[in-house]
DOBA-980368 format. One record per residue (C-alpha): x, y, z. Coordinates in steps of 0.25 Angstrom, whole numbers, plus 5000, padded with zeros to 4 digits. Layout:
N
XYZ;...
***
This chain:
563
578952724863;578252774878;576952854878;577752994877;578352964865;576852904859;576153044866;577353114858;577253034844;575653074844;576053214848;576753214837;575853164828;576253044826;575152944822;574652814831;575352714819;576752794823;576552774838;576452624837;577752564831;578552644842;577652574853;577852464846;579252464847;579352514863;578552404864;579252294857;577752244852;577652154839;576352214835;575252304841;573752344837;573152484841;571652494842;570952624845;569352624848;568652694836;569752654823;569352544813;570752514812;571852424822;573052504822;574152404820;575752394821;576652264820;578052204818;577952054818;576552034821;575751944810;574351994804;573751894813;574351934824;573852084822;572352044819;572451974833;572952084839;571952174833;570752064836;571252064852;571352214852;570052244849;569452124858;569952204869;569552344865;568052284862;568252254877;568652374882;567752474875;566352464867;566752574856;567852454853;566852364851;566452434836;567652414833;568052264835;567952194820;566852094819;567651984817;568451994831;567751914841;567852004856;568151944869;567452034877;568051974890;569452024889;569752114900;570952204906;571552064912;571852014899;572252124894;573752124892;573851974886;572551934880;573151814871;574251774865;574551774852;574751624844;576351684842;576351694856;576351864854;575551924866;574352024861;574552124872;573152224873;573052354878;571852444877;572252604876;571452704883;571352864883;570752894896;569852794900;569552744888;569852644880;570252674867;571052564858;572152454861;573652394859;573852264856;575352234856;576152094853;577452084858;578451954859;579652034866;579951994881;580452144882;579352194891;578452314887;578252454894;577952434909;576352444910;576252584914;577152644902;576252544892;574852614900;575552754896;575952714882;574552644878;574152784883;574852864877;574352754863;572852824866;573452964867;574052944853;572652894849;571953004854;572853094849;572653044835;571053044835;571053194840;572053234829;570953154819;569953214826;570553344826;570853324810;569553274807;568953404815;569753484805;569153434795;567853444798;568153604800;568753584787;567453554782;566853634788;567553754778;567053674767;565453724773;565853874769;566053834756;564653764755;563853884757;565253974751;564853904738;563453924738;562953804735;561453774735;560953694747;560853574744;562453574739;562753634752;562253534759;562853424752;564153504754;563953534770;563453374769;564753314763;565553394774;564753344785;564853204782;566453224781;566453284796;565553164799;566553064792;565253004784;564852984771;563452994771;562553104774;561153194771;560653334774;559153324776;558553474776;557153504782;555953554772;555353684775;554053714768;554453854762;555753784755;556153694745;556453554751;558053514751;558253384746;559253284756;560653294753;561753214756;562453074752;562052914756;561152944767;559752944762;558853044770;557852934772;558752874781;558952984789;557453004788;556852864793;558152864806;557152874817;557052824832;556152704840;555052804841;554852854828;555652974829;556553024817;557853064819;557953164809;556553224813;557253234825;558453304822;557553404814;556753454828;557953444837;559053494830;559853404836;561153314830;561153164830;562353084829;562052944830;563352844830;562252734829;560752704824;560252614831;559152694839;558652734825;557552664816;557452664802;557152584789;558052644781;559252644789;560452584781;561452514787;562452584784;562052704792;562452684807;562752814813;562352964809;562353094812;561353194810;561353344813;560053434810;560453554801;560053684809;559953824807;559653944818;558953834826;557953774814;558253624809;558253624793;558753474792;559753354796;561253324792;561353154792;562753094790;562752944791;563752854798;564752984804;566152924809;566452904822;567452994824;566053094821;565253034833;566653054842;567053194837;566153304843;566653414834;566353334820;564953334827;564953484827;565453514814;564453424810;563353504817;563953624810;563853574796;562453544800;562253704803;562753734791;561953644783;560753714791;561253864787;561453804772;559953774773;559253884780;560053984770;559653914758;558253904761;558454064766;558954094752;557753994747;556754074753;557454204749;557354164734;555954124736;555654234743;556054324731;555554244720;554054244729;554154394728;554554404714;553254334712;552554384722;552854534715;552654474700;551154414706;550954554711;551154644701;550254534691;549254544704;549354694702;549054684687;547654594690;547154724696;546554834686;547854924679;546955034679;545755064687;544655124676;544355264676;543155324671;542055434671;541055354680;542055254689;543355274696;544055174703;545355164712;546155024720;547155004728;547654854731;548654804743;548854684743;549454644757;550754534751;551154554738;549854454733;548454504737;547054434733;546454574731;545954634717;545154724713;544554754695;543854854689;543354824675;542654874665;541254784659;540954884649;539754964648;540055034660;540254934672;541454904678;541854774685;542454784700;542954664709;543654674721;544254534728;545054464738;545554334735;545954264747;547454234753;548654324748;549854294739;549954234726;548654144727;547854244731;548154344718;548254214709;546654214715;546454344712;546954354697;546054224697;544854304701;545054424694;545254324680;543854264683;543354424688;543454474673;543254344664;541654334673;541454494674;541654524659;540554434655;539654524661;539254444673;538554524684;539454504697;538854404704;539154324692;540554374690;540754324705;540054194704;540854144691;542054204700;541754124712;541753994702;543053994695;543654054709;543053924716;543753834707;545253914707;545253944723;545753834732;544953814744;545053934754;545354024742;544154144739;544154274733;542954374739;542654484729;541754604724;541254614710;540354734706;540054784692;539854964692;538954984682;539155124679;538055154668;536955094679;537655144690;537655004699;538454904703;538354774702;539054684715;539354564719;540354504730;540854384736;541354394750;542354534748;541954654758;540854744755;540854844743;540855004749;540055114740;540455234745;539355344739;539355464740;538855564752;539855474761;538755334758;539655204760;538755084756;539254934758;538854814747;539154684753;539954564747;539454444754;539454324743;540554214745;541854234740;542354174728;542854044725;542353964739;541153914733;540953884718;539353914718;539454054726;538354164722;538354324722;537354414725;537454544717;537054674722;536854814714;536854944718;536855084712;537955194710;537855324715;538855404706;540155444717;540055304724;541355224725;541355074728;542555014736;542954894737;544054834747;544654704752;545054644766;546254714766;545554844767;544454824779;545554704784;546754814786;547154814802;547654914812;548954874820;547854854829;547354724821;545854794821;545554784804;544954914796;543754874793;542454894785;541954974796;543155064798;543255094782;541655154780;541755284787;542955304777;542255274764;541055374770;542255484769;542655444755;541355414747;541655534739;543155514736;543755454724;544155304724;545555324723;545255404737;544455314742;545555224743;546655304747;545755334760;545555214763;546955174761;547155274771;546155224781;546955094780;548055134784;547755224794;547055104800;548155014798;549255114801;550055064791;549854904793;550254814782;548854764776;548654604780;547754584767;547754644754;546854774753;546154834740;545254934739;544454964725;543555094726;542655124711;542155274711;540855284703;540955444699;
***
């Protein structure tokens, strides 16, 4: 057999163990060994050649490669001692063997490199080829080997797509994340040719942390991997976003580190640019470190383990998204039914609302309520913040309003026992400012008291507006706080207004706010109007100012007519 009928065996297909016995025979050779750099295995073929002959012919074969090439040296078995001094001088006939058989050595190259070896032993005094047709045919031995490795590269790149399929049924399945993980897990670790792996996804506040997943490869391990200086790797791929694929670990510090674990490769799992974790796969195969594409795929998986994650958490966020507005409407409408059903009517009062709270949560409210004998309890407050606390604060308050009103406490009192259950129930930073006043309709008075709210507006009659202040503390800041009470007569026809920040706060596109200053000129033109058209003006005002702005606080307004 020359090198054309070897180049046309491995065009055919045929396998490196069917080349050899033909070469064998052209060659009249007793036995050979064939080495390539990079297998675990000496390929052997023999006729009479004993064991010992073919352990000597392996042990010299790979002395000589170790000299030739440094990615040989991994290879050479412990136990074979390696001259280091043989060179291309002694190539041809390094000993003889004890049966006086020579162990011829030839190294085979593909290009320039070096990248296996023949030994042969032969007794026949026919001689061999002529040296340049035995240069051609050790060539055309590394062809044949290339050849193979890019058929098995190619096969095993086929299988690594095959895989790949497997990914669309992962998410086709639908399969909750942490499944889908493991699933796009075991298929990375087959394109890696490992057995051991993690996925390690990054918290975020707003969602639920996902546990590690993945099989013999603590995450601790991975964790504690870090440079001389201090750095951690995996810190490091989490801000970069950049692979690692380290064939050793020896620029690495750790306590951890078993010894098991020599090599790694580690890809951030991405998705439209953020980084939301790390793919490890311990000890890949060398065939991964040499095989650009598997790298790739690799790098695919990754992706797809990043679009498994961002999607999940989307669909997280969706479904708690819905459930906070389920209970954001269900807090709303029990919020809603705090306030008074039914506003009273009677021959000496009249009394009209209106309530917006700016999110579906406010801290306004506003009561009305009847103490017998002719007075009426009124309270207008704004508990600080928004949202669920804040409403929890105000059913809180309005709780405490009637239990301390209906025991006939004057309003200073009704605030002061206030401001004491409120200092214990609010959590620093927390206060509620208000306005209590009791109308007393048979005396024709009012009785007020007020804790840091705005100013009280008595809109009498012949266009009169007169102000009471509210310039006590608010509620629950300090526990000992005192209120002043003021009285002041009715005049029949007066409407008293109360309001909150949403009203005098209310901003123009322009950013300039509405105002106490801006609103008196209007209550002047409306001390004659009923208080269901006192607020529909001021409404009005509002939203001329606004021009149709959403409100950024909540806004009530709460007008009492005395007729």
């Amino acid at each position: 057999m020359n090198e054309r009928r070897v180049y046309e065996a491995v065009a055919r297909g045929h396998s490196m163990e069917e080349v050899l016995p033909g070469l064998l025979e052209k060659l009249d050779v007793d036995a050979s060994a064939l080495y390539f750099i990079g297998q675990s295995e000496v390929a052997v073929a023999f006729r009479r050649a004993s064991m010992k002959l073919l352990e000597t012919m392996k042990t010299r074969l790979l002395e000589e490669l170790a000299s030739k090439s440094e990615e040989a040296r991994q290879f050479i078995p412990p136990s074979h001692e390696v001259d280091l001094s043989l060179t291309e001088e002694n190539l041809l006939d390094l000993s003889s063997h004890q049966d006086n058989d020579t162990i011829l050595i030839h190294p085979i190259a593909f290009g320039s490199k070096v990248i296996g070896g023949l030994a042969l032993v032969r007794t026949s005094a026919a001689p061999m080829l002529d040296e340049t047709g035995f240069d051609r045919l050790l060539a055309a031995l590394g062809f044949a080997h290339q050849m193979e490795i890019a058929k098995k590269i190619d096969q095993e790149v086929q299988n690594d797509l095959e895989r790949l399929t497997l990914v669309g049924r992962v998410f086709a399945e639908g399969l909750i994340l942490d499944r889908a993980l493991a699933r796009l897990l075991e298929i990375a670790v087959g394109v890696v040719g490992s057995g051991v792996g993690v996925v390690l996804v990054k918290p975020e506040p707003e969602n639920a942390p996902i546990a590690p997943i993945g099989w013999g490869l603590p995450p601790d391990w991975i964790n504690s991997l870090c440079f001389p200086d201090g750095r951690k790797l995996l810190d490091e791929i989490l801000q970069d976003a950049k692979p690692r694929f380290l064939e050793n670990l020896e620029n690495l510090h750790t306590v951890l580190l078993p010894k098991f674990l020599t090599s790694l490769a580690m890809v951030p799992l991405t998705y439209e640019g953020g980084t939301l974790g790390c793919m490890a796969i311990a000890n890949p195969s060398k065939r991964f470190f040499q095989v650009a594409v598997k790298k790739r795929i690799l790098l695919a998986l990754a992706s797809l383990a990043g679009g498994a994650i961002r999607n999940a958490r989307h669909v997280e966020g969706e479904i708690r998204a819905e459930r906070l507005h389920e209970e954001m409407r269900l807090a709303a409408h029990v919020q809603a039914n705090l306030l008074p059903r039914q506003l009273p009517t009677h021959d000496q009062i009249e009394a009209a609302a209106i309530i917006k709270p700016a999110s579906h949560l406010g801290g306004d409210f506003y009561d009305i309520f009847d103490l017998g004998d002719g007075r009426w309890g009124v309270m207008i407050a704004d508990v600080s913040g928004k949202g669920v606390s804040a409403a929890i604060l105000m059913a809180t308050a309005r709780a405490y309003l009637h239990a301390f009103a209906r025991e006939g406490a004057a309003p200073g009192e009704v605030l002061r026992k206030m401001n004491i259950a409120l200092s214990r129930d609010f959590s620093e930073g927390r206060f509620l400012t208000a306005t209590y006043l009791i109308v007393d309709l048979p005396a024709r008075r009012i009785q007020m008291s007020g804790a840091g709210h705005h100013p009280v507006f008595l809109l009498k009659p012949e266009q009169q507006v007169v102000c009471l202040p509210s310039d006590d503390i608010p509620l629950g800041i300090v526990m000992d706080g005192r209120f002043s009470e003021t009285t002041t007569r009715l005049e029949q026809g007066t409407t008293i207004l109360f309001y909150t920040d949403g009203l005098v706060e209310a901003a123009s596109p322009e950013g300039r706010f509405f105002g106490a200053e801006r609103m008196l000129p209007a209550l002047k033109q409306m001390s004659a109007n009923s208080a269901n058209e006192v607020i529909s003006q001021l409404l009005a005002e509002v939203k001329d100012w606004t021009r149709e702005k959403s409100l950024t606080d909540d806004l009530t307004i709460l007008a009492v007519r005395i007729k």
